[in-house]
Each structure stands twice: as structure tokens, then as C-alpha cells.
N, C-alpha and C positions, 0 to 999 in steps of 0.2 A: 547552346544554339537551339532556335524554336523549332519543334517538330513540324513541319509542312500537312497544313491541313488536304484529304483527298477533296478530289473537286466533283461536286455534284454530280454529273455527269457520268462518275467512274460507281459511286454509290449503286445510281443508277443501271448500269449495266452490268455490274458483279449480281445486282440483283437477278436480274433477266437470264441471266448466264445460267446462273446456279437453277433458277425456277425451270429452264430448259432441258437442264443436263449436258450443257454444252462446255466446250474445254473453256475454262478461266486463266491461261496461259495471259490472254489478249490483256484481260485486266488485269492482270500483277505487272505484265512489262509497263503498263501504264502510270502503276504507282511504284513501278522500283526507283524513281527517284528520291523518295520519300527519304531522308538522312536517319540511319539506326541509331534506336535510341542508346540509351548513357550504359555499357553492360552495366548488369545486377549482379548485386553479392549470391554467391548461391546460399539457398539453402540448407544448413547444416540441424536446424533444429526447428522442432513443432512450431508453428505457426498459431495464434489466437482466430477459433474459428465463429464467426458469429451468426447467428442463424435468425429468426423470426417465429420460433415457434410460438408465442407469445403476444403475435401484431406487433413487436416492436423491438427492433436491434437491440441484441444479447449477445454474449460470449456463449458458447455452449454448453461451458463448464460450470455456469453461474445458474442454467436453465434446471427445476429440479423435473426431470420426467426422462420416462426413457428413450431413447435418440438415438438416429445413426444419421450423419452428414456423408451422401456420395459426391466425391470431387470431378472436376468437369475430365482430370487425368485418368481417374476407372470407368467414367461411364464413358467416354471417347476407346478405352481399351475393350469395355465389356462389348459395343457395339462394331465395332469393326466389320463382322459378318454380315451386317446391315440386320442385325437384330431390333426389333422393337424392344416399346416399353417393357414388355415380358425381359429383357436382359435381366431386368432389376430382381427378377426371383433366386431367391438365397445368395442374393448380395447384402444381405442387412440381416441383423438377427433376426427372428420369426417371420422374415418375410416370406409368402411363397406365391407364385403368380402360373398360372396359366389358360388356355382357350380351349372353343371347339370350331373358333372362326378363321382362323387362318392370321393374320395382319392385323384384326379389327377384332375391337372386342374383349379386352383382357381381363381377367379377372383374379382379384388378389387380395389375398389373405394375410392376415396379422394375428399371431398367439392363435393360428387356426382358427379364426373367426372369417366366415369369404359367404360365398352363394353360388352355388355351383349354378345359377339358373342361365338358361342361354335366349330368352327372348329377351326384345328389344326396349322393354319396360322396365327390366330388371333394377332392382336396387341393391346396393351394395354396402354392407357395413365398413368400408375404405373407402374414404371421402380421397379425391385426388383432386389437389386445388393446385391447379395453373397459373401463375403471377398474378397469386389471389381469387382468382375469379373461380368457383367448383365447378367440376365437369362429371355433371350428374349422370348423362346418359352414358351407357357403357359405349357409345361406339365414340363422343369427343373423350374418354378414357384414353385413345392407343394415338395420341398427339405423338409423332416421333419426338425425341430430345434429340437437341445440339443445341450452341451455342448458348450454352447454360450457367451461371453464374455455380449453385447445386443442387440437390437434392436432399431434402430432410424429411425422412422419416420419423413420425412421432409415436408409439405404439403405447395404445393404449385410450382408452375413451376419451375424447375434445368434445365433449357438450358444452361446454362455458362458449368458446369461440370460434368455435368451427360447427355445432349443432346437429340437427338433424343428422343420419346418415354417417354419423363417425363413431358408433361407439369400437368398433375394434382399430382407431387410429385414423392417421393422414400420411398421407406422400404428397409432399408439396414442392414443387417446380419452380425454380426462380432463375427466370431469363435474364442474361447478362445485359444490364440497363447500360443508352447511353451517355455520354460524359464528351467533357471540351477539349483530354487527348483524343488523338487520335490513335484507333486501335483497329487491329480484323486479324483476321488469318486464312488460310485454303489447305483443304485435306483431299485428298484423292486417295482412291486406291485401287486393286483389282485383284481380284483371285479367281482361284477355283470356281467352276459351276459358274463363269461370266456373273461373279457378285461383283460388283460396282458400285461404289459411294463417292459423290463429290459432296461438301461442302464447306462455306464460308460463311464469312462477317466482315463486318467495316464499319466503322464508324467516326463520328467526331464532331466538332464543331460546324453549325449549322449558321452562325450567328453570334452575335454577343447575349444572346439566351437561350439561343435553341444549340440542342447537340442533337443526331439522330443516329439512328446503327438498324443497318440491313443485315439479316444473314439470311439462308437458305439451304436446301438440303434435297440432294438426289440421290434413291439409291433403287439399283437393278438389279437382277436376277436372270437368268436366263431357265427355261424349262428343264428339268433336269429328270421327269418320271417319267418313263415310258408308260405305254395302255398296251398293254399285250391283245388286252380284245378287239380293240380299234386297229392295231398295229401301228398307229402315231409311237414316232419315237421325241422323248422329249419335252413333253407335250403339259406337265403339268409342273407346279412347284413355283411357279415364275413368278416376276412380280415387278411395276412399277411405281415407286412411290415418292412423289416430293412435295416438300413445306418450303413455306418463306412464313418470314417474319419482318412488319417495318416498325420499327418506332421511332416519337419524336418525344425530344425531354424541354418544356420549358421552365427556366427558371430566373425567376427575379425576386431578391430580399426572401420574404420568409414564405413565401407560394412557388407553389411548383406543380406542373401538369405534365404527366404523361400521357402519350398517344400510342396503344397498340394494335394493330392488326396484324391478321396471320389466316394460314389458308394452307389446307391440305387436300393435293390429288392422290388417289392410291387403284389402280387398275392390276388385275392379279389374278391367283384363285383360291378359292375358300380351300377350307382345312380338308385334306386329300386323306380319305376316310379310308381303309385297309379291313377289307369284310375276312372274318375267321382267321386274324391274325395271330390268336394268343390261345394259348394250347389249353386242351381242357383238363380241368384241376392244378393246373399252376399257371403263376401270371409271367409267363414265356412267351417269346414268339413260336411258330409253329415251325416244324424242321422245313427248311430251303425258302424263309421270307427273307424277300426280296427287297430292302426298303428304295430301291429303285425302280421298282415296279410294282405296278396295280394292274386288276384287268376286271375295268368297270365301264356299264352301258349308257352311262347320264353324264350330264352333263356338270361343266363344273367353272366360273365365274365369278368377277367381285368385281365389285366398283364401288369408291365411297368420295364425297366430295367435302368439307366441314371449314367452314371460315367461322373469325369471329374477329370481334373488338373489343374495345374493354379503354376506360380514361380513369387513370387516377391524379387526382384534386388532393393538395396538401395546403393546408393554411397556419403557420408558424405562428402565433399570435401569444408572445408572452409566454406563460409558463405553461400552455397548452395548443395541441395542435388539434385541426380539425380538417380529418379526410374524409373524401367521397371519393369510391369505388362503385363503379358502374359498368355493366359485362354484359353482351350479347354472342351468341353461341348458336351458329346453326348446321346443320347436317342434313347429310341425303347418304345412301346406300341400298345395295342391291347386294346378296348372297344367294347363290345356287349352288347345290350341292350333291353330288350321289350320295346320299346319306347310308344306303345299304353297303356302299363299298363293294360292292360285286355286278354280276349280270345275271340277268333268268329271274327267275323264280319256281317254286313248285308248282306252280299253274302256266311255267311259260320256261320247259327246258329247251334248251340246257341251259344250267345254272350253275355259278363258282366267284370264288375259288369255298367251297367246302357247302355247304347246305343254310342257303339262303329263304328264309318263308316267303318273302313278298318284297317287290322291288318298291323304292323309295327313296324319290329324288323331289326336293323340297327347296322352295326359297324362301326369305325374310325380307321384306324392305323397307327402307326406313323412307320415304315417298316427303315428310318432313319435319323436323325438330327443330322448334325453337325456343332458347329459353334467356330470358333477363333477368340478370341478379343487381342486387342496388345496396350497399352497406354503408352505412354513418357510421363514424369515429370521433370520440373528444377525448384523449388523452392526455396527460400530467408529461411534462418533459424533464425528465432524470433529475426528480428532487430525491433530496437524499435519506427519506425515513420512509416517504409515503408515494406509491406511485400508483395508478388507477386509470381505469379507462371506461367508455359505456358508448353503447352503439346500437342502433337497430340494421334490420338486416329483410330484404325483402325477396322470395322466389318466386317464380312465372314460368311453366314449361309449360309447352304446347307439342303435342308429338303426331303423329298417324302412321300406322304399321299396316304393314301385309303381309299376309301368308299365304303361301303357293304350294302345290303338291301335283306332281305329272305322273303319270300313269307311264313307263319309260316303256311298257310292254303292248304300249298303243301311240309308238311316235312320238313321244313326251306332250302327249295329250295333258290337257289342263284337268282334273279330275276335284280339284278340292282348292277354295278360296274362301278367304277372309279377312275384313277390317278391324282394326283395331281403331279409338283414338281417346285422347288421355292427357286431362290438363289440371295439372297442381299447381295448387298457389299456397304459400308461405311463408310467414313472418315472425320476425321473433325481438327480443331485445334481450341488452344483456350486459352485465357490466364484471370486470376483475379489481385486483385490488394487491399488492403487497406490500407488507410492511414490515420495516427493519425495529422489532422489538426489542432488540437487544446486538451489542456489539456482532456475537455468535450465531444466533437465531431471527429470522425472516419466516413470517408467514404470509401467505398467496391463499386466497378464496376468491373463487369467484362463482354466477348461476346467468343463469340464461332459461327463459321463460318462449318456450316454441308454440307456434300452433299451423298444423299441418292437414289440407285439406284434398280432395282429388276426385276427379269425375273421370269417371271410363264408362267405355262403350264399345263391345264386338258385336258385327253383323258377319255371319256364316250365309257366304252364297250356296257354296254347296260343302259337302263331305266327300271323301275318297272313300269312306265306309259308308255311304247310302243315303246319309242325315241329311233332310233338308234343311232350307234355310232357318236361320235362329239369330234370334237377338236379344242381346243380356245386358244389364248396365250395373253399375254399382258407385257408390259417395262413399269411402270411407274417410273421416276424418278421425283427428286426432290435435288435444294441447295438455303440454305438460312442461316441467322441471326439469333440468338439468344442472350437473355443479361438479366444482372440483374445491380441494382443500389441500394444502400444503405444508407441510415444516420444512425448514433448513436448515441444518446446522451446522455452521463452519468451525471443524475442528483445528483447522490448520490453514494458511494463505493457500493451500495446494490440497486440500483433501475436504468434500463438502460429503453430508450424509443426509439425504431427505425421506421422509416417509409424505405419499400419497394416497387418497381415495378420492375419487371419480366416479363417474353417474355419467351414461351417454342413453340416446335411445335409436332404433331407427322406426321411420314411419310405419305407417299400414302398408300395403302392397297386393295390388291386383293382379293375377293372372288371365288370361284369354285365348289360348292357344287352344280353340274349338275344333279344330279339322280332325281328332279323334274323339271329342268329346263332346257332350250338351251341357257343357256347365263351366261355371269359370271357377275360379278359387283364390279365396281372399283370405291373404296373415295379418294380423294382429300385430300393433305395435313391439316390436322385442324391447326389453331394456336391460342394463348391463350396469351393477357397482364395480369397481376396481381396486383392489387396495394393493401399493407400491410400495416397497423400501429399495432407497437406491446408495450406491455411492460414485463420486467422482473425484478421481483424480488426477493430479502431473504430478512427476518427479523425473529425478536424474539430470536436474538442471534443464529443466524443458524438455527431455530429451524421449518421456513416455508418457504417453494418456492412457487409461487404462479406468472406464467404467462400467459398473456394474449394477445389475438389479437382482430383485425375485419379487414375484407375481402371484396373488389369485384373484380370481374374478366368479361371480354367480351373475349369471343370466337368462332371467325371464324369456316367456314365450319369444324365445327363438326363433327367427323365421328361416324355413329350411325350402329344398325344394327337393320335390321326390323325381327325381327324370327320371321316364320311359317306364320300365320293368314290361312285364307281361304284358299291361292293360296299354300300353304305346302310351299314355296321357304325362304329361306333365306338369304337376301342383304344386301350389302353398300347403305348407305345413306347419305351425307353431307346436316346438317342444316346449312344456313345462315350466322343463328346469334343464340349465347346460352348466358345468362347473367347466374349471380349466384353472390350472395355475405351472409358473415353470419359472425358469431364467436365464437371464442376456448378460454380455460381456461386447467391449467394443476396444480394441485395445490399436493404438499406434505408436509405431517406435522408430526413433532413428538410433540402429545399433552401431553402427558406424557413421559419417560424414556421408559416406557413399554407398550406405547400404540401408533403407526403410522397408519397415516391414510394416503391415495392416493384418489386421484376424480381429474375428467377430464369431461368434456362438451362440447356440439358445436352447434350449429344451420345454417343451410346448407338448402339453398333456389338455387333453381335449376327455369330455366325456357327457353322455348323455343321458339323463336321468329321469326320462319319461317311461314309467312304466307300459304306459297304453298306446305307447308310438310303435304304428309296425307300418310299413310301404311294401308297396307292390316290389314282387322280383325278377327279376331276369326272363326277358319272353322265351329264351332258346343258348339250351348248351352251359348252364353254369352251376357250378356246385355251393350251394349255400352254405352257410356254414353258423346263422342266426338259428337263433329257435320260432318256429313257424301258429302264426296264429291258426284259429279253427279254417278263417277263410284261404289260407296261404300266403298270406303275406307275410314277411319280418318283421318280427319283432327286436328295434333298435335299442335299446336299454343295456346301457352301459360300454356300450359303440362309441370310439373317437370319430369326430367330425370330416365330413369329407374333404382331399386337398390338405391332410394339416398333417403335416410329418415333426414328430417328433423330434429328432433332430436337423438341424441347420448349422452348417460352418461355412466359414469363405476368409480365404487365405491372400493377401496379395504381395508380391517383396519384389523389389526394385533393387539391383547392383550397379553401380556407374561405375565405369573405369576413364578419368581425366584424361586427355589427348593433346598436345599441343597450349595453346594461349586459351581457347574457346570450345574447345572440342570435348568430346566424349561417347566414349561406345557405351553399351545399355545392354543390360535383360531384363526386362520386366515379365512377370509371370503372375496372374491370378488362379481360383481352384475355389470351385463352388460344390457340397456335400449337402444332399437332401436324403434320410433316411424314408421309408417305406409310406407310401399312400393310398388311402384305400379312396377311389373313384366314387363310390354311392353310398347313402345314408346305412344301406344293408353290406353285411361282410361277405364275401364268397373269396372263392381259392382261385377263380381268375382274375377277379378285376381290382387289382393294385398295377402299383408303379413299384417295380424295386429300386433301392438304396442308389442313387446317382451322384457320381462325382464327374462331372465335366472341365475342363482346364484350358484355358489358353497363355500364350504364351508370344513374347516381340523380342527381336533382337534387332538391333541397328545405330545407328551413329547420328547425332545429334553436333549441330556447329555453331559457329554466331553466337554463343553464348542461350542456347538451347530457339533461338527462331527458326533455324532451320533442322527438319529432321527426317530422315529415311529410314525406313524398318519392314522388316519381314515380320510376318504376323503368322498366326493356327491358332483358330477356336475349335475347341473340341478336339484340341489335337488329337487323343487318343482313338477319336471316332466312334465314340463309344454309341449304342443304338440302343433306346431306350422306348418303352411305350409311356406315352404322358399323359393320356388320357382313352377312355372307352364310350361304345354305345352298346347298352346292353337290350335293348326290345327286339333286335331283329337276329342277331349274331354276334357274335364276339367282335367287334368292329372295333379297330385300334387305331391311335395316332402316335404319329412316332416322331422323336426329334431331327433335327437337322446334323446331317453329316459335316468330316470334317472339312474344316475351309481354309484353305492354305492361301496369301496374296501377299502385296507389297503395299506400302502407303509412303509417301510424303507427304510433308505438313511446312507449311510457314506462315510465319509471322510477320507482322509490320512491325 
């Protein structure tokens, strides 16, 4: 019997629904006439997962490089808490992701390669490409996910086809396209601390060539920190943030056009800064913190607003197709922050919690960003010795920043402003290639020819330290080479063995952050070889995948960034020389029909080999533990990378117990292990993150042949309280994770 198409209309208002935050009850009674589809066999054995790392549908186990595919069933478990894209830290081998922005703003590392920088310019060696399109600025980075087809992480330098901007990898996002069934679902939930998530999807045929699918996505918080100095109870923590996404697919004979838009509100507050949190000479909280409370004089806000579009053109013609990808991405944002984490200052007692030098409450805003990316495609369609592709690829950002500083001990007087503004253009071309030399052996090369250009310019109206106005500009460009190289060897229909090297670079990079300084600071292109041996396999009759790598890599001037220390300033840095080598494991199993397991591992050694590299340290309260130049600064040589923990594990296993015709009860449980991190280029005995294992966990009843489902949920069951990151120029100033989150969810399906 034909499944009943939903009617325009219902499309239509599941959209409005969800973009509101309002109940979706009205629209599901709407389509429960919709007839259930045919049950499905369940799943007893691994499934063929194909991915795109490549620009073009693969099996994963055919791809030779290292990989981890998240499925839309752990990233719907990991985010439950209404976690951002940071969920994804030490869910993949050498992944590790974190902020100092609250919501917005993430930043994430591969084989400990990241950029601890926090202005709004930043560049990142983790290129994050959104249903193709790269989301260069760090604030379209924290795009929530839902309704996601999945997630593949590539680790490891993509100069050939992803360029610029990738040598320590990609995380790439692939939104669930729509299609002529009909399909959607609705997720609700609620917990602890008034978190709140509603979202859905819907889709289907639109036509006899068009299909289209809405989803959307609401998720709340309620204030959950008290201000002991204010005496607001509640007052901080909170958060409102929702996306939609619309698309439309046409299709006829061998063209095809997709239409996406999508739009994000996020109202809230920046990262809730905790002044002399962490005890001095070990990275501990201090005896009786509170991570329910803070007791600060500034103020603290966020607001970010980010739409974009994006059309991809396929043209079927014969033994080769020819796509255009066309993307526009723009943004607005405002952050405020009490950056000091306390009240007072030594010029304005009383002061706390513990000995604060000078008060400092600062904002960022991102006032506009726009950027347009444009790629051509001609690739070979699955001939059988030779397959190849070539493309050019065009960038355009346009940005302008601001910086703020209040004087919080004069009314949050305006004391210190400045512009920023900043437009790159870049292009490149580039073609791949594999060929099946021999029954056993396939080789893949490919290069890519970039060139990388950028205009900035900061005007300083005033300084908080006295500076008058200032104005500084800078052109750095850059074109160069990139490549990859490939073997495969197929020992077996089920066991491949590849060896890799790779070549990525990331561009030049300006700094501007003048409100404590008279000068800006510009890095040097970094560039990065890789050499890979991997293997992949299945056995047990489908029933386990289990691949493996090991890694080393040398990388050239390195771009680093020194935050804060003494001198309040924050710069570019180019190291040397960075080595790093380690390895991953990615293993899935069904050990029983009703019992899958998932685990993933990695070991990531990081090290710095610049003899003449030393950074500013700590303004106040910390024990170093580098060896100190003549002027006192650290001397970094032979220092692991900041953010880059050695090890990484993440656990997930699922038990079903059958019920009835359709039914079944469930635990699914995940467990994520990050060993020790040290926060800043220099070492000291307070400012690390110790060894984290966090865990969540569902239990509930699933029926209809798994469309309908109810579950009880805990992230972070164990409640474990961890510091995730620090400021070190004014105090020990700590951020700390989220507590546990206990809630209920439902889910259905059409």
C-alpha cells in the first residue's frame, strides 16, 4: 500500500513549531493518519557504511585513510543534555574539542594539532565542512547538529580536496537529504536544571521532481548559578538556542539540484569564568568551590544570530558528472563577559573570591561576516581501473570585529575600544586520481595548487591602559602545493592494508587584539607532511569491523598562540619545528543479535622542538615548572601542545531485551576518557585539566518496531566536576564542566 504523502501545510507548520519552541503534539495528530510503514528486519549484523571522504560515495572500508563515522543514534544519545557541537570531544579517536565562549565558538583538535586562540579571526587547523560548504569562521563552527544523515571525521592532512586550513583533518557534517518517501520524526525531552530540547523533521515528495524536508531544533536551559555578590539566585548558566533547516531536491534524468537554507538563534550567557578557582601548585579546585555559584561584579550576555544557503547542481552526462557547489554563510554576535571572575580589585576593595589585580569585563562582536565559497567538479563515474576528478574552488570572507573593555569599578564604564576588519580571497584548483594497478593494489594521488591572500586592518579608539588611538594594517599572502599519495593492498575480500603520506598547509594569520597592546602579530604559513600505515578490517561473518592505524607527522612553523601570561597580550607565534606521531583503533561489534558494542582509542604525542621558543607566563599565583629565559619568559622546547591529551577512549554498547510482536526494552550507555591537559604553550602545576571520564547512560522501551520510543536518560551521570579550561593573566580563573543531567525523552517516527 502507498505511503501517504504529508501535506504542504503540515511541512509547513512542524517547521514554525519547532523554530518557536512550541508543543508539536498539534502536528503529529495531524499526520497520524499517515499508514506505518512495512516493519523491518532488525538489525543483527554490521551494516556497509559509505561515507564521502573522498567527494564521492565509498564504502568506508574501501577508503584508505584514517576515519571515524558518528551515527545519527550516538550523536542524538551524546547530545541529549542539549550539548553543542563540543559533544563530539573524545568521541572519535584523537578528537578533542573545547571553548572559552560558552555555546559559540568551539575549538577542536586532531592528533593534538588545534589553536587555542579566542579572537574572532582565528584560524583553525580543523576545517569543519557543513553539507560541503567550510565553515571558516569559528563562530558558523558551533552550527548545532540534528537531523543528520552523519558525521566523518578524517584525521589527518586533506590538502588535495579540502585545502587550505586542513592540515590536522576535517569533520564533516552531512544533513539528512530529502527523497520521494516520505519520512520525519519528533524528539522531546526534559530534565534536570529546566534543560529542554524539542526537535523534528519531515519530509517527502513535493511533486513528481521535487522532494523537500524541514527539520528544526529547540533547546533550553534554565539559569542554574547563583551571584552571591549580587544576590540573584539563578541567574547565570542559561540558554536559548534554535536552528531550522529547509531544503528542496530536484530531480530529472541525469541533473539534480539541491536547495538549502538554514538559520540559527542562540540568546544566553558567555562562558561563566570562576576567579581563584584552582588551588595553588596543583590543578584542583580550591577547598568549598562551589560550581553553583560565583560571586562576580560584570556583567555577562550572548547573543548570536547565523543564516546561510548553499545550491548544489549535478550534471550526469555520460561517464562523467559535473557539479557546482555554491555557499553563502553569514553571522552576527555579541559576547560579554566578567573575564576576571571575581569583584574588586586591589585599587577598588573589597575584592574576591581570593586576590584579584584589576577588574576586567570585556566583550567581542562579530557586527558582520560574510563569506562565499563556489567549487567546480568533473569527475569519472565508477569505471573500473581508473577513476579521477578535478575541480577549482573559490573563497571570499568579509568580516569586522569589535572589542570592548568596561572599567566594572566605574559603572561598566566604556574604557577601551577597537575595530577590527578583514577580507580573504582564495583560490585554488586541484585534481585526484586512483587506479587499480593490479587485482590486489590500488593507488590514489592527488595535489592541489592554493593561493591564499588577506587584508586586515585595526583602529584603537582608546586603551584601558592609557594608549591612545592606533592604527595598523597588514597583506599577508601566500601560494603553494599540496598532495596526498596512496597504496592499497587488498589482502583478503575483508582485510585491506594502505600506507599514506600527505602534505596540508594552513594560511598566514593576523592578530589584532590592540586594547593591551601597540602592535598586531602575524604567523607564517605552517605546513605539515604525514606518513600513515593503516589496516581495515570485517570478520566473523559481518559481525566486527575493527580498523586500525599509526602515525607520524613533522610540521613546519607552526602557528601557535601565546594567551595572556603576565604581559595581558595575546599573539602569533610560529614554532620551528612540531613533531607528533601515535595511534587509532575504531572497532564495532555485534557480540550478540542483541547486544553491539562500539570503542574507539588513540595515543597522540605531541612535542615542540623549537629551541628559541619561550612565551610570556602567568600574571598572578602560578608555579612554573619550564625553564625561564634571561627576560622570564618560558622556555617551551620539548613541551606537548596545548589541549592535546595523550590519551583518548570512548566506549558505547547497547543491550535489547525483545518484548511482545514489536517491542523492546533497551540500555544503551556511552563513556568518554581524556587523559591530562595542559592549557598554555608553557607548563606550570596549576594549569592542566586532569584525566576525565564522563558517562551517560538511557534506559527505556521502544515499540512499533523501534518508531516509537520512551527513555530515561543521565549525562554525566556520575557528576563528575572537572576544570576544562583557564585564564591565567589576572588569576587562576577556571571553567568548569556541566553538572549531572537527569530527564525523560520520547521520540517518533513516521
Amino acid at each position: 500500500m502507498p505511503v501517504a504523502r504529508p501535506s504542504r501545510s503540515a511541512v509547513l507548520a512542524l517547521s514554525i513549531t519547532l523554530a518557536l519552541g512550541l508543543p508539536v503534539s498539534a502536528v503529529l495528530a495531524q499526520e497520524a493518519a499517515t499508514p506505518a510503514k512495512t516493519p523491518a528486519t532488525k538489525t543483527t549484523e554490521l551494516q556497509t557504511v559509505n561515507v564521502t571522504a573522498s567527494k564521492r560515495v565509498e564504502n568506508m572500508q574501501k577508503v584508505p585513510m584514517s576515519l571515524t563515522v558518528l551515527t545519527p543514534d550516538k550523536l542524538e544519545a551524546f547530545g541529549q543534555a542539549g550539548d553543542t557541537v563540543l559533544q563530539l570531544a573524545a568521541r572519535a579517536p584523537s578528537v578533542y574539542a573545547e571553548t572559552s565562549y560558552g555555546r559559540e565558538f568551539p575549538r577542536f583538535y586532531i592528533r593534538g594539532l588545534g589553536n587555542s586562540d579566542f579572537d574572532l579571526n582565528a584560524s583553525q587547523p580543523v576545517s569543519m565542512v557543513y553539507d560541503d560548504i567550510v565553515q571558516e569562521n569559528p563562530i558558523l563552527k558551533g552550527f548545532p547538529l540534528f537531523d543528520l544523515e552523519q558525521v566523518e571525521v578524517l584525521r589527518g592532512p586533506q590538502g588535495t580536496l579540502f585545502g587550505r586550513n586542513s592540515p590536522a583533518g576535517v569533520i564533516k557534517f552531512d544533513s539528512r537529504k530529502p527523497s520521494q518517501e516520505t519520512s520525519g520524526y519528533a524528539r522531546v525531552s526534559y530534565g534536570s536544571l529546566g534543560t529542554a530540547n524539542a526537535e523534528a523533521a519531515l519530509g517527502g515528495s513535493l511533486g513528481a521532481h521535487w522532494s523537500g524536508r524541514v527539520s528544526a531544533l529547540a533547546q533550553h536551559r534554565d539559569g542554574w548559578i547563583d551571584n552571591t555578590f549580587t544576590g540573584q539566585k539563578n541567574v547565570l548558566g542559561g540558554y536559548n538556542d534554535r536552528a531550522v533547516r529547509l531544503q528542496a531536491l530536484y530531480e530529472n534524468g541525469g541533473f539534480s539540484a539541491l536547495i538549502n537554507g538554514h538559520a540559527r538563534w542562540l540568546d544566553g550567557n558567555a562562558m561563566v569564568n570562576r576567579a581563584n578557582a584552582i588551588e595553588l601548585g596543583d590543578p584542583s579546585f580550591v577547598p568549598g568551590f562551589d560550581r553553583d555559584k560565583v560571586s562576580q561584579d560584570g556583567r555577562n550576555k550572548q547573543h548570536l544570530f547565523s543564516w546561510g544557503s548553499n545550491l548544489h547542481l549535478a550534471w550526469n552526462v555520460g561517464d562523467t558528472t559535473f557539479t557546482s557547489i555554491t555557499g553563502l554563510e553569514r553571522a552576527t554576535t555579541y559576547s560579554l563577559g566578567d573575564v576576571d571572575g571575581g569583584y574588586g580589585a586591589s585599587f577598588h576593595p573589597p575584592m574576591g573570591p581570593g586576590f584579584i589585580p584589576f577588574p576586567a569585563e570585556t566583550a567581542d562582536a562579530l557586527p558582520h561576516d560574510r563569506q562565499i565559497t563556489q567549487e567546480f567538479r568533473l569527475a569519472s563515474n565508477g569505471q573500473d581501473k581508473l577513476n579521477w576528478q578535478v575541480g577549482t574552488y573559490y573563497f571570499d570572507e568579509d568580516i569586522a570585529i569589535s572589542n570592548f573593555d568596561y572599567a566594572t569599578f566605574n559603572d561598566h564604564a566604556l574604557d577601551g575600544y577597537a575595530t577590527q576588519t578583514q577580507r580573504t580571497k582564495a583560490w585554488a584548483v586541484f585534481g585526484s586520481a586512483n587506479y587499480q594497478l593490479a587485482d590486489d593494489f590500488e593507488l590514489r594521488a592527488g595535489a592541489r595548487w592554493s593561493h591564499d591572500s588577506r587584508d586586515f586592518k585595526v583602529d584603537r579608539v582608546m586603551s584601558p591602559i592609557g594608549g591612545g588611538p592606533l592604527l595598523q594594517t597588514a597583506q599577508p599572502h601566500d601560494a603553494r602545493w599540496s598532495g596526498d599519495l596512496t597504496g592499497t593492498w587488498t589482502l583478503s575480500p575483508n582485510v585491506n592494508v594502505y600506507a599514506r603520506v600527505a602534505n596540508g598547509f594552513r594560511a598566514p594569520s593576523v592578530q589584532g587584539r590592540v586594547l593591551f597592546a601597540d602592535f598586531i602579530s602575524q604567523a607564517k604559513p605552517e605546513t605539515i607532511t604525514s606518513y600513515e600505515l593503516g589496516v581495515k578490517t570485517t570478520g566473523m561473518d559481518n559481525h566486527v569491523r575493527f580498523n586500525a592505524d599509526v602515525y607520524t607527522f613533522n610540521m613546519h612553523n607552526q602557528q601557535l598562540t601565546a594567551v595572556g601570561g603576565d604581559i595581558n597580550v595575546t599573539r602569533l607565534l610560529n614554532a620551528s619545528k612540531t613533531q607528533g606521531y601515535g595511534a587509532e583503533f575504531d572497532l564495532e561489534a555485534y557480540l550478540t543479535p542483541n547486544f553491539v558494542l562500539t570503542a574507539g582509542g588513540s595515543y597522540n604525542h605531541t612535542e615542540l622542538k623549537d629551541p628559541n621558543l619561550a612565551v610570556a607566563v602567568c600574571g598572578s599565583g602560578c608555579t612554573i615548572l619550564d625553564p625561564l629565559s634571561a627576560n622570564g619568559n618560558a622556555l617551551v622546547y620539548g613541551n606537548s601542545l596545548p589541549n592535546a591529551p595523550k590519551w583518548i577512549g570512548t566506549l558505547t554498547a547497547r543491550y535489547g531485551i525483545p518484548y511482545g510482536d514489536s517491542g523492546e526494552f533497551f540500555v544503551y550507555t556511552d563513556w568518554n576518557y581524556r587523559s591530562e591537559v595542559n592549557f598554555f604553550l608553557y607548563d606550570s602545576a596549576e594549569f592542566k585539566g586532569k584525566p576525565l571520564l564522563e558517562g551517560g547512560v538511557r534506559l527505556g522501551y521502544n515499540w512499533d518496531y523501534g518508531r516509537r520510543e520512551v527513555a530515561l536518560y543521565g549525562r554525566n551521570v556520575t557528576n563528575k566536576q572537572a576544570i576544562t579550561g583557564a585564564i591565567d593573566f589576572n588569576n587562576r580563573t577556571a571553567f568548569v564542566n556541566d553538572p549531572r543531567i537527569i530527564g525523560v525523552e520520547f521520540r517518533a517516527e513516521l
